[in-house]
N, C-alpha and C positions, 0 to 999 in steps of 0.2 A: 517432485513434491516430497517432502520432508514431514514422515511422521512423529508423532510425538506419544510415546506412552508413558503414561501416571504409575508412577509405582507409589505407593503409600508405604511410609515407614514401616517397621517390622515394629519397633515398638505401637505405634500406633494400631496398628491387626493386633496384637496380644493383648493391650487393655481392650479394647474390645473386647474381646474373646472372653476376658478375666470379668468382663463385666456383665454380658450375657451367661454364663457361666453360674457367676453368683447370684443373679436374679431367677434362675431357673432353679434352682440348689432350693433358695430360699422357696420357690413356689411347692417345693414338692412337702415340704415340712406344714406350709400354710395349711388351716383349717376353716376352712368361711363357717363351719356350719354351728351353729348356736344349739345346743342341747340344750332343753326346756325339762323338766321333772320336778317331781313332790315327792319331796323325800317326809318318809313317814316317823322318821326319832330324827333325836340332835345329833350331833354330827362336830368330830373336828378335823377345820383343816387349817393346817398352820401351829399358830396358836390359838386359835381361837376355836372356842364350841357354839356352834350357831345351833337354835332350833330346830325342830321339824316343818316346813312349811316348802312352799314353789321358790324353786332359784333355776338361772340360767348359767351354762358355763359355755367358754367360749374362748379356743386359743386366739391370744392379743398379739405373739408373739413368739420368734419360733420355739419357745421354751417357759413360757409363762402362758397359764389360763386363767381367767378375769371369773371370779364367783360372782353373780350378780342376786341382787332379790328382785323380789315381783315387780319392783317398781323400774329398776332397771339400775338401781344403786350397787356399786363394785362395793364390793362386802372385803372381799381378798382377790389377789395375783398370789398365786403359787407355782413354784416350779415343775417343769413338768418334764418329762424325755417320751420321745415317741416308742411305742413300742407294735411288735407287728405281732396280727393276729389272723383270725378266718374274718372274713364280712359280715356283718349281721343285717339283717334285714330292718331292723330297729334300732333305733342308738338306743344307749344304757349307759350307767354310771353304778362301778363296782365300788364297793365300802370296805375295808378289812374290821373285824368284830373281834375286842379283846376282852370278853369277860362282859359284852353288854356295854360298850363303848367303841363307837363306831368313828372311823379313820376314812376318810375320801382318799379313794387309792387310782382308781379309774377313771376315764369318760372314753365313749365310742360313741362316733357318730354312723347312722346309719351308711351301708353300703363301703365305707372305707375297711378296709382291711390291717391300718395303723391307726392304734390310737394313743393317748396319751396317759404316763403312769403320772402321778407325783410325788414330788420328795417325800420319804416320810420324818415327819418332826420327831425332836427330840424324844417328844410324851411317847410317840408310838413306839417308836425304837426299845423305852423301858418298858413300857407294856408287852413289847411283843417278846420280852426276855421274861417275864415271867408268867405267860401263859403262852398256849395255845391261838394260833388263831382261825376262825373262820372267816367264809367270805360272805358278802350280799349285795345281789345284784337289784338295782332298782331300773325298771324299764321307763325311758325316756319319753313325754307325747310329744308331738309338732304342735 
């Protein structure tokens, strides 16, 4: 009796591998959770200065977070990089304050220990050379 064994390509085992690999890469970066908050003054992110009022933020993508308003309208995508931190028991959303002009710096969602910084725009960059900054955190509801 004459056996026969399957050896599968060695390329064929590597793109596998290249592709479980990359999808696992990617999951660790993903963010499901949607932070909900009322921020209480205007706010820019980007270029633009949105009001005081309820928005949702929510990474879309491994480097980009979707600003939503109440109604569930993308206001902005902003770039984002992960950054690691302690856990919090609460997600939150930090601001950097240049003189009473507040810059979306942060988002944490609860229990993660990474969360996401974002870029800062041109405005903050000049503002932040000629003052001082402070920070402010705004706690997140579900």
């Amino acid at each position: 009796m004459k056996r026969h064994i399957w050896m599968l390509p060695v390329k064929a085992i590597l793109g596998a591998f290249v592709l479980l690999a990359a999808s696992l890469g990617h999951a660790q970066y993903e963010n499901p959770s949607v932070v909900k908050v009322n921020i209480p003054f205007a706010f820019h992110v980007g270029t633009q200065t949105l009001p005081a009022g309820e928005y949702s933020l929510k990474s879309v993508e491994q480097n980009i977070v979707a600003l939503r308003d109440q109604n569930g309208h993308t206001l902005a995508n902003v770039i984002a990089n992960t950054v690691e931190g302690n856990a919090s028991a609460s997600s939150k959303v930090v601001f950097h304050n240049y003189n009473g002009e507040y810059f979306l710096a942060q988002v944490w969602s609860a229990g993660l220990s990474s969360g996401l910084e974002v870029a800062k725009s041109h405005q903050e960059i000049e503002m932040a050379k000629n003052s001082s900054a402070g920070e402010q955190s705004v706690m997140a509801h579900r």
